[in-house]
C-alpha positions in Angstrom: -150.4 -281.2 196.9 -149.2 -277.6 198.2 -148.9 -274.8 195.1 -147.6 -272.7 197.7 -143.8 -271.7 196.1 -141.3 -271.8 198.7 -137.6 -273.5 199.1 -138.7 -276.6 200.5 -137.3 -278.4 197.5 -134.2 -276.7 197.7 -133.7 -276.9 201.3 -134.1 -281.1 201.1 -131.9 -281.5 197.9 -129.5 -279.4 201.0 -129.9 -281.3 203.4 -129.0 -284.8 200.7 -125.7 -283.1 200.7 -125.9 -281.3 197.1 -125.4 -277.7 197.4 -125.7 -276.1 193.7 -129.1 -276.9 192.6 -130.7 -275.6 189.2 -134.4 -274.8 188.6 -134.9 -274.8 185.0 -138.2 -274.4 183.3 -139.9 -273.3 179.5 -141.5 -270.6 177.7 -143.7 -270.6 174.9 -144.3 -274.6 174.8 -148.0 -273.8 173.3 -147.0 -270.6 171.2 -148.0 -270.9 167.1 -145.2 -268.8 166.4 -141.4 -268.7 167.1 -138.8 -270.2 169.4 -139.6 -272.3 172.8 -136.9 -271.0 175.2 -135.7 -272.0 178.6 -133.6 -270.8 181.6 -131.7 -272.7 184.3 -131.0 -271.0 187.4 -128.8 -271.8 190.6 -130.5 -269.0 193.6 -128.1 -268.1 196.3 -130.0 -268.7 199.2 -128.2 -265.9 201.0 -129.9 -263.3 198.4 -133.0 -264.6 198.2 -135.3 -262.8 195.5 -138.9 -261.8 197.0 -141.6 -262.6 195.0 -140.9 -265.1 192.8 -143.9 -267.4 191.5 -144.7 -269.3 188.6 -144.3 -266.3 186.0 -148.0 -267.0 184.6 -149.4 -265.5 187.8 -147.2 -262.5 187.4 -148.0 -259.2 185.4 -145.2 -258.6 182.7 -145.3 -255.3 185.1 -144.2 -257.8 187.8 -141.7 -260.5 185.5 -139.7 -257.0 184.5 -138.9 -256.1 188.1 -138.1 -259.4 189.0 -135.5 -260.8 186.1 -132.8 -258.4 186.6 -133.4 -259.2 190.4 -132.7 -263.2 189.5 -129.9 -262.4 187.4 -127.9 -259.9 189.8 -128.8 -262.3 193.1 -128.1 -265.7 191.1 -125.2 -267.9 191.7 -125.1 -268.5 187.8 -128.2 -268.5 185.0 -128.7 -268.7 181.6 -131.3 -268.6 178.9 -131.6 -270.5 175.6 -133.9 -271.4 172.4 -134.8 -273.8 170.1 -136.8 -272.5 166.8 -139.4 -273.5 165.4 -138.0 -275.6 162.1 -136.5 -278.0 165.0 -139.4 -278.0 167.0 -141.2 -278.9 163.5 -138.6 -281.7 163.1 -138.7 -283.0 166.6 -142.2 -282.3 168.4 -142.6 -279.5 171.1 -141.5 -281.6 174.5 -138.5 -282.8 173.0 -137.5 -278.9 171.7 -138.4 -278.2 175.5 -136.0 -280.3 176.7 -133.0 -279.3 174.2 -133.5 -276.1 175.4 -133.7 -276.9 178.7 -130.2 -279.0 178.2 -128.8 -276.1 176.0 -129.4 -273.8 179.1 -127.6 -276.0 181.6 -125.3 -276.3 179.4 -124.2 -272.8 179.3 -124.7 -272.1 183.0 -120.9 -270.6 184.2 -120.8 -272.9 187.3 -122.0 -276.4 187.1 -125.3 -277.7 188.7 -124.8 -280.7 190.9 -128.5 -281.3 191.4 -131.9 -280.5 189.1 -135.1 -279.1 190.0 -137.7 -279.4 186.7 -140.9 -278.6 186.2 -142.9 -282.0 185.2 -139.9 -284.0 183.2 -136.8 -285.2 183.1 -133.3 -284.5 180.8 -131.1 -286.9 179.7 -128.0 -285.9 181.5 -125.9 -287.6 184.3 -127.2 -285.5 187.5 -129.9 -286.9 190.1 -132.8 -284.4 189.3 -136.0 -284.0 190.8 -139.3 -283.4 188.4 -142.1 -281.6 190.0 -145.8 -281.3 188.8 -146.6 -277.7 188.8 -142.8 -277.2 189.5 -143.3 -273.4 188.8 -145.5 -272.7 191.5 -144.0 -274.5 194.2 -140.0 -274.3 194.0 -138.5 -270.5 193.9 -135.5 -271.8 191.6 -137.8 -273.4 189.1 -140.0 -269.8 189.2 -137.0 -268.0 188.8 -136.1 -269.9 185.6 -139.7 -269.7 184.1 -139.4 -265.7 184.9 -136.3 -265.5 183.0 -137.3 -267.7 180.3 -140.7 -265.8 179.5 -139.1 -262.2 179.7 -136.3 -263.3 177.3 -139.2 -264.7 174.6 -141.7 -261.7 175.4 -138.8 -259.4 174.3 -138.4 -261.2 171.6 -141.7 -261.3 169.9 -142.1 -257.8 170.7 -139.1 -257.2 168.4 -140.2 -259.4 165.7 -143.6 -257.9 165.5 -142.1 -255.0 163.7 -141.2 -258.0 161.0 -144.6 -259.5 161.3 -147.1 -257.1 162.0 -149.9 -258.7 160.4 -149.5 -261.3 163.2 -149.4 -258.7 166.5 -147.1 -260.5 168.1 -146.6 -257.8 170.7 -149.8 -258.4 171.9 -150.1 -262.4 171.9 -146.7 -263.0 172.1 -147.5 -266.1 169.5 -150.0 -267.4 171.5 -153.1 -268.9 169.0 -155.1 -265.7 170.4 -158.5 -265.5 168.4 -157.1 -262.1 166.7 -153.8 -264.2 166.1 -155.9 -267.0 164.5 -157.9 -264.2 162.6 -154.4 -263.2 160.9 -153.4 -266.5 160.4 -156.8 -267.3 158.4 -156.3 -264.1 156.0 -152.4 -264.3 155.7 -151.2 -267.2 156.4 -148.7 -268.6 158.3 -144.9 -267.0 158.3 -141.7 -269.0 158.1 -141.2 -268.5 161.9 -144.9 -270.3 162.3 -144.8 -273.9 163.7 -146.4 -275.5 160.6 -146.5 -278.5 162.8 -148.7 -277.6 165.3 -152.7 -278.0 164.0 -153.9 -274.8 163.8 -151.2 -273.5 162.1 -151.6 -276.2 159.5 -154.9 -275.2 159.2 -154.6 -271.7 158.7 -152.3 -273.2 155.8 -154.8 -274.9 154.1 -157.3 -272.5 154.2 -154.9 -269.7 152.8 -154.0 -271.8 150.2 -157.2 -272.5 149.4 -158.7 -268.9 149.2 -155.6 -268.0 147.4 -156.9 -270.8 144.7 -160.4 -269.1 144.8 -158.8 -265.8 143.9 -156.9 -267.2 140.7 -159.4 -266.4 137.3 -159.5 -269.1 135.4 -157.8 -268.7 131.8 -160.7 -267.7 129.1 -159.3 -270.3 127.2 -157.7 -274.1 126.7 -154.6 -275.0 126.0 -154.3 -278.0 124.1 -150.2 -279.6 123.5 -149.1 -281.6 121.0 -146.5 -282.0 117.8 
């Protein structure tokens, strides 16, 4: 299986006969803390963007240069989230794929064909699902840049709000220094309480929060 990215994909979904195809992709699917958030993007093959790769090979040095580049060139693209109480409620793939749905949803100029990186959405277009999609087709790398540069900036804002959590640094990721904060402070509203470590973490500041308590010198005994 090539990793090599490239517009192979794009070039046969061409030759099919569909000519607005959308790479979309996710951010954050393994985070502790905050939204998951996706992109879907339709390239122009006449301005081609150099460089793009799956974003996780790319410096945020590298992912900066490259967004605005994606969303100057790009026929259309857009970017959206799901938070954490619904990815509580639902379970992390299915928030994926409502943000991946919410994203071609908002694109300006309608997709006729899908390019995904390893599943499918419930909508009426022929899509194609690629393991390791992000590495191998330029409009799914495209949407996983935009997608990861919109939720970096994002927990870089809110670690002013959380700074016991140093969010700027880990970006929610369960980072041993992230886990170490979790531990003393427990989790935030914005945590995903359903994912285990963070449900951990609640037990265990619950627990020493217990431990704290002094017990009352005394009894208290009710009764008419």
């Amino acid at each position: 299986m090539s990793r090599r990215c490239s517009s192979r994909f794009e070039r046969l979904a061409r030759q099919a006969g569909w000519q607005r195809i959308a790479g979309l992709d996710e951010a954050g699917r393994g985070a502790l803390f905050g939204p998951v958030f996706a992109a879907a993007v339709i390239l122009d093959p006449q301005r081609m963007v150099r460089g793009l790769d799956d974003s996780k090979k790319l410096s945020p040095e590298r992912r900066a240069e490259l967004a605005p580049q994606i969303r100057e060139r790009a026929v259309a693209w857009a970017v959206a989230q799901i938070d954490s109480a619904r990815i509580d409620a639902w379970n992390i793939l299915e928030a994926s794929r409502q943000a991946m749905t919410a994203a071609l949803a908002t694109l300006a100029i309608p997709p006729d064909f899908l390019l995904l990186d390893a599943v499918t959405l419930d909508v009426p277009l022929p899509q194609r699902a690629l393991i390791h999609g992000d590495a191998r087709s330029f409009s799914i790398a495209a949407a996983s840049i935009l997608a990861k540069v919109a939720r970096d900036a994002l927990m870089e804002e809110w670690d002013a709000r959380f700074p016991e959590y140093h969010l700027a640094s880990n970006k929610g990721y369960g980072t041993p220094e992230h886990l170490e904060a979790l531990r003393v402070h427990g989790p935030s509203a914005m945590h995903r309480l359903s994912f285990a470590p963070v449900r951990q973490a609640s037990r265990e500041a619950a627990w020493a929060l217990h431990a704290r308590q002094e017990p009352l010198p005394f009894s208290v005994l009710a009764g008419e």
